[in-house]
C-alpha positions in Angstrom: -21.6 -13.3 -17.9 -22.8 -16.9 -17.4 -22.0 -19.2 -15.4 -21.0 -21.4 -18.6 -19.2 -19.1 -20.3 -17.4 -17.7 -17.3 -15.8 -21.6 -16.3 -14.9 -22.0 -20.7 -13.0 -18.5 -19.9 -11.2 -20.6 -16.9 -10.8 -23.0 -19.4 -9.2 -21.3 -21.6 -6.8 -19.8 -19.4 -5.8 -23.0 -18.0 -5.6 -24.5 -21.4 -2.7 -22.2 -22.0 -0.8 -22.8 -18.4 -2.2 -19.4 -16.5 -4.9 -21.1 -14.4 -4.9 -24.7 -13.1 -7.7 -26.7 -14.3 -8.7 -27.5 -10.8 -8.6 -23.4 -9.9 -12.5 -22.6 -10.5 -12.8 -19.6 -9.4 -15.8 -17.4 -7.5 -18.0 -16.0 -10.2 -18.8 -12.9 -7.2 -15.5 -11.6 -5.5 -15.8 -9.5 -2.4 -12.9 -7.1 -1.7 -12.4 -4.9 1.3 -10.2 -2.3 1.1 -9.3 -1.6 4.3 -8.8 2.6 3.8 -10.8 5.5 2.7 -11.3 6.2 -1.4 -8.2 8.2 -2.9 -5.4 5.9 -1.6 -2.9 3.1 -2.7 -5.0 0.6 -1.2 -7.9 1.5 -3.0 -6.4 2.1 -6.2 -4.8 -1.0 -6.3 -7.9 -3.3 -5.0 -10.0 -1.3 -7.9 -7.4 -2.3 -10.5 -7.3 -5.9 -9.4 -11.0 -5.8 -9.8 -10.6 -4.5 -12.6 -8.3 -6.7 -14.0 -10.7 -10.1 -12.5 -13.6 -8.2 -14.8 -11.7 -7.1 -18.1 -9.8 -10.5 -18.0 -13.4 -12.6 -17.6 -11.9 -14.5 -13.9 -15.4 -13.3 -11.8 -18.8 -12.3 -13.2 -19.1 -9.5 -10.5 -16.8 -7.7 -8.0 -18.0 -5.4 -4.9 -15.9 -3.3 -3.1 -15.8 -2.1 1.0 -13.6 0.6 1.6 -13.4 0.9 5.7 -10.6 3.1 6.5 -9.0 3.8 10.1 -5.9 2.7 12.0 -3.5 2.0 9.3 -5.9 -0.5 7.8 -6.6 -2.5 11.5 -10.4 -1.6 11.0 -11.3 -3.4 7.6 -8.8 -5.7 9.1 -11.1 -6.7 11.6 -14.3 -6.7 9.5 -12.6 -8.8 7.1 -11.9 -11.1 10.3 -14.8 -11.0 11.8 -17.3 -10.8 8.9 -15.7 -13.3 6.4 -14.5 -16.2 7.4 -14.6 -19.2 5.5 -15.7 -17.2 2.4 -14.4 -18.2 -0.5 -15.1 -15.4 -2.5 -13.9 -12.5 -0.1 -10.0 -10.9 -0.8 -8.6 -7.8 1.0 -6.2 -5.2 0.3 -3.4 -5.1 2.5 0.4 -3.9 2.4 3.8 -2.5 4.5 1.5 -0.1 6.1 -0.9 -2.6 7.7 2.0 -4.2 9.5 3.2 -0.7 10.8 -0.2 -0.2 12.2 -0.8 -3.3 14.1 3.0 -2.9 16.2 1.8 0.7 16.7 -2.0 0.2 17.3 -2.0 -3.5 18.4 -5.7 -4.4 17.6 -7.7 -6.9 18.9 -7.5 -9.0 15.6 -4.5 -10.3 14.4 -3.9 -10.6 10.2 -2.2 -14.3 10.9 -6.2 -15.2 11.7 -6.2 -14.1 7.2 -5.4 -16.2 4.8 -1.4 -14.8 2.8 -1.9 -15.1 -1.4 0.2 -12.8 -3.0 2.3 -9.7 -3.3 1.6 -7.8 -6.0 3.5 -4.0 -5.9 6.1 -2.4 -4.5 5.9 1.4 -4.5 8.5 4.1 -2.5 7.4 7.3 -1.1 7.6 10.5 -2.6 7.9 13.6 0.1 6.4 17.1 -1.3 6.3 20.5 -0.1 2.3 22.6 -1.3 3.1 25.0 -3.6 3.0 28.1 -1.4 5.5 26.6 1.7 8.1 28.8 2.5 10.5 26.0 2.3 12.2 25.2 -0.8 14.0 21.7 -0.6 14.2 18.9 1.9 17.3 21.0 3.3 15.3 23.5 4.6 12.7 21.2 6.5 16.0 19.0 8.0 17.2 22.8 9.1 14.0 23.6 10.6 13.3 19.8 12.0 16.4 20.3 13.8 15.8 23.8 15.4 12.2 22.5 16.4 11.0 18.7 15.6 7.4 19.8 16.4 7.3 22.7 14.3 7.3 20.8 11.4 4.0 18.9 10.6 4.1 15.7 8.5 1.1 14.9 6.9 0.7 11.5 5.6 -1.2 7.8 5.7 -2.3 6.2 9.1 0.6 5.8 12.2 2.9 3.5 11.7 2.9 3.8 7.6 6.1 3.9 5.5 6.1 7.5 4.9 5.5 7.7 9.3 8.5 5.4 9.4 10.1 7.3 6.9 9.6 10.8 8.8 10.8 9.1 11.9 14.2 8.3 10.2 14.8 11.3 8.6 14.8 13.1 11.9 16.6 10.2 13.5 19.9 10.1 10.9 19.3 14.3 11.1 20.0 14.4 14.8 16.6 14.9 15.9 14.4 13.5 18.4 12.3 11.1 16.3 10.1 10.9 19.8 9.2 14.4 19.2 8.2 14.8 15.6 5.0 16.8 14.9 2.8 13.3 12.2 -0.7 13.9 11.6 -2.1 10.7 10.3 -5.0 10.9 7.8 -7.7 7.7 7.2 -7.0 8.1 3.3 -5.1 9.1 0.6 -7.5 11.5 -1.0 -7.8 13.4 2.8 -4.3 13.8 3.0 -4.0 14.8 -0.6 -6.0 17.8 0.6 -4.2 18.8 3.7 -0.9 19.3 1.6 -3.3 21.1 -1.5 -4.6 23.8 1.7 -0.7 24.1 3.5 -2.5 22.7 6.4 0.6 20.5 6.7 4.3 21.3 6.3 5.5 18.2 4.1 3.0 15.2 2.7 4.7 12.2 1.9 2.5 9.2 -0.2 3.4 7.0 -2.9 4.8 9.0 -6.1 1.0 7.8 -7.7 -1.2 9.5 -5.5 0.5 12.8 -6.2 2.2 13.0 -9.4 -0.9 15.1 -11.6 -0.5 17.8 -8.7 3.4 17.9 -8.9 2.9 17.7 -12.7 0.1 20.6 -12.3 3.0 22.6 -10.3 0.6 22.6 -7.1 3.3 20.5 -5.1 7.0 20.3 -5.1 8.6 16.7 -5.1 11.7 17.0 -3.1 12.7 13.9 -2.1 12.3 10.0 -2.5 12.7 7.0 -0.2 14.4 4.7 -2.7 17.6 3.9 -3.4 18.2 5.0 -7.1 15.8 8.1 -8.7 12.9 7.0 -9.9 12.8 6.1 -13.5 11.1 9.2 -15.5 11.1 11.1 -12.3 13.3 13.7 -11.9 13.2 13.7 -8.1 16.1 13.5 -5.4 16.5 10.7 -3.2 16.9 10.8 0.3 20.2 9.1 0.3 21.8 11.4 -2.4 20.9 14.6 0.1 23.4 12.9 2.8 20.0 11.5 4.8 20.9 7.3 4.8 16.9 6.4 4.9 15.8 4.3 2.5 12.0 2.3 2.7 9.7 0.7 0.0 5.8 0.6 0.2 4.8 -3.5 -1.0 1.3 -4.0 -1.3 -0.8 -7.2 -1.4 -3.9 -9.7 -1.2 -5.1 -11.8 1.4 -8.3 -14.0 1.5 -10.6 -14.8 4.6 -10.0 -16.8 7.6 -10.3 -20.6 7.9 -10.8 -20.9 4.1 -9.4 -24.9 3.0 -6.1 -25.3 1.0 -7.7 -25.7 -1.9 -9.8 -22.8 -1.8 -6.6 -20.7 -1.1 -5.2 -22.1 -4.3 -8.0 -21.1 -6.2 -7.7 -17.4 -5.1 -4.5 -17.1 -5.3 -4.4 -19.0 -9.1 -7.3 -16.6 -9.9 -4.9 -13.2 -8.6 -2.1 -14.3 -10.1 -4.4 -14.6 -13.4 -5.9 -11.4 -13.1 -1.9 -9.5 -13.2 -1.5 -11.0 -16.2 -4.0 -9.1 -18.2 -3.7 -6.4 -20.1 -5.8 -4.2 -17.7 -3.5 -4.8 -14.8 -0.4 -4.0 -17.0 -2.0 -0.9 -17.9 -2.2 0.1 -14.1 0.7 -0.9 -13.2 1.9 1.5 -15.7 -0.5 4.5 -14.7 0.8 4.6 -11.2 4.2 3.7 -11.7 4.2 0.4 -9.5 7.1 -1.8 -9.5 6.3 -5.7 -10.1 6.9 -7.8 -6.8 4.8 -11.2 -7.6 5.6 -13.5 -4.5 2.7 -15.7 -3.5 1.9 -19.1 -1.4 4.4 -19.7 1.6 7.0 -17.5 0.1 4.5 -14.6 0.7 3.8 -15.6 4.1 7.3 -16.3 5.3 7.8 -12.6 3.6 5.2 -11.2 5.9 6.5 -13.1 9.0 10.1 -11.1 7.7 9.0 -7.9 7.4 7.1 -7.6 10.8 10.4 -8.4 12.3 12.0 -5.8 10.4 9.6 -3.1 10.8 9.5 -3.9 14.3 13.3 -3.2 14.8 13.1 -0.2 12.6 10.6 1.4 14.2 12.1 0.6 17.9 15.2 2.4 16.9 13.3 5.8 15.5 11.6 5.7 18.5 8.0 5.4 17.3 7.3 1.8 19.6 
């Protein structure tokens, strides 16, 4: 696209209220996605690229998947490697925050710049097709004869569904200290241990599985929300007698030391891109519940839920 029709696009946008006129955006957007290909964070920095393409917000969009440590690797690339840029964005969510009180890395995401949530997503736990167990019953039973016999496959340490596996055994009577997590850099890694039985139960969001529950080559047996999912015909946690209940949030950040201005810009030009058609088409793909928060409210959010998941995760045992 040029440059001159890409800023009558902005234009345009702001003529009708959805983009300041002051919020001209980067026509090249950078965006690290701080996990393997396969997973949430992927999928969801791909659709918002997407989304910046389809809806004419940026004439190009790159992507850097660097996966490891519950997301504290691209963390620190995007630390170390961007700031002041403008252009750059990175993918970042509930599990991130996990990861740093379990992994404290050298970088801290206060040095990033907060725009916007955008999803909030629960965990789906699933048995592979061939596991001799038949229904989250029968993994509590075994959990409580032997923690360590029964292996959890899932995102990096300190992720929802690690949280999440930690508080089932907890409100089960089980030593939460002792439970047998195997942490995978990705969703598509993990996605493979469960498809092989090299794990006893998988747990993602409901996304990254649901065409191999559909397919009959996992078995959904349990969700961390509060209500069943709509369209899903899957148990929750709560309604089995287990009192966990956790929700996976994902959102955007820019780079370090960018000006106020330049954060309003990105976060006019996200907040424009989840308004197009292409984003509502994958938020309805992969079942993501809307959470738009953005500005200071995001950042006091963020402030929040490290406190939270800091107390949670002291109670199960896993810090």
């Amino acid at each position: 696209m040029r440059r001159d029709t890409f800023l009558k696009s902005l234009a345009a946008l702001a003529a009708t209220g959805a983009l300041p006129m002051s919020a001209w955006a980067a026509a090249n957007i950078k965006m690290m996605i701080p996990a393997n290909p396969g997973g949430g964070w992927d999928t969801t920095g791909r659709a918002l690229g997407k989304a910046l393409m389809d809806g004419k917000l940026a004439d190009t969009v790159t992507y850097d998947n660097k996966g490891g440590a519950a997301g504290a690797l691209g963390l620190a690339q995007f630390v170390n490697g961007s700031k002041g840029d403008p252009n750059a964005l990175m993918v970042m969510g509930a599990v991130m925050l996990g990861g740093i009180i379990t992994g404290k890395p050298p970088v801290s995401l206060s040095q990033a710049t907060p725009l916007a949530r955008l999803t909030s997503e629960y965990n789906v736990f699933v048995l592979p097709a061939n596991s001799p167990f038949k229904s989250m019953k029968d993994v509590v039973e075994q959990l409580k004869k032997d923690p360590g016999s029964v292996k959890w496959g899932g995102g990096s340490r300190g992720s929802t569904e690690h949280i999440a596996a930690a508080m089932i055994a907890r409100e089960v009577g089980a030593d939460p200290a002792k439970i047998n997590y195997v942490a995978f850099r990705g969703g598509g890694e993990a996605t493979a241990a469960i498809l092989g039985g090299n794990v006893t139960v998988g747990g993602s969001g409901y996304s990254e599985f649901a065409e191999y529950i559909s397919a009959g080559k996992m078995k959904a047996i349990a969700v961390t929300s509060a209500q069943r999912l709509p369209g899903i015909n899957v148990p929750t946690l709560k309604e089995q007698g287990i009192n966990v209940e956790i929700g996976n949030w994902r959102g955007v950040y820019g780079a370090p030391g960018i000006t106020a201005e330049q954060r309003k810009t990105l976060t006019d030009l996200v907040l424009a891109a989840i308004k197009t058609p292409s984003w509502a088409e994958a938020m309805k793909k992969n079942d993501w519940t809307p959470a738009v928060l953005s500005g200071d409210a995001f950042a006091k959010f963020v402030d929040d839920e490290f406190a939270s998941l800091r107390a949670t995760m002291t109670k199960s045992g896993m810090v």
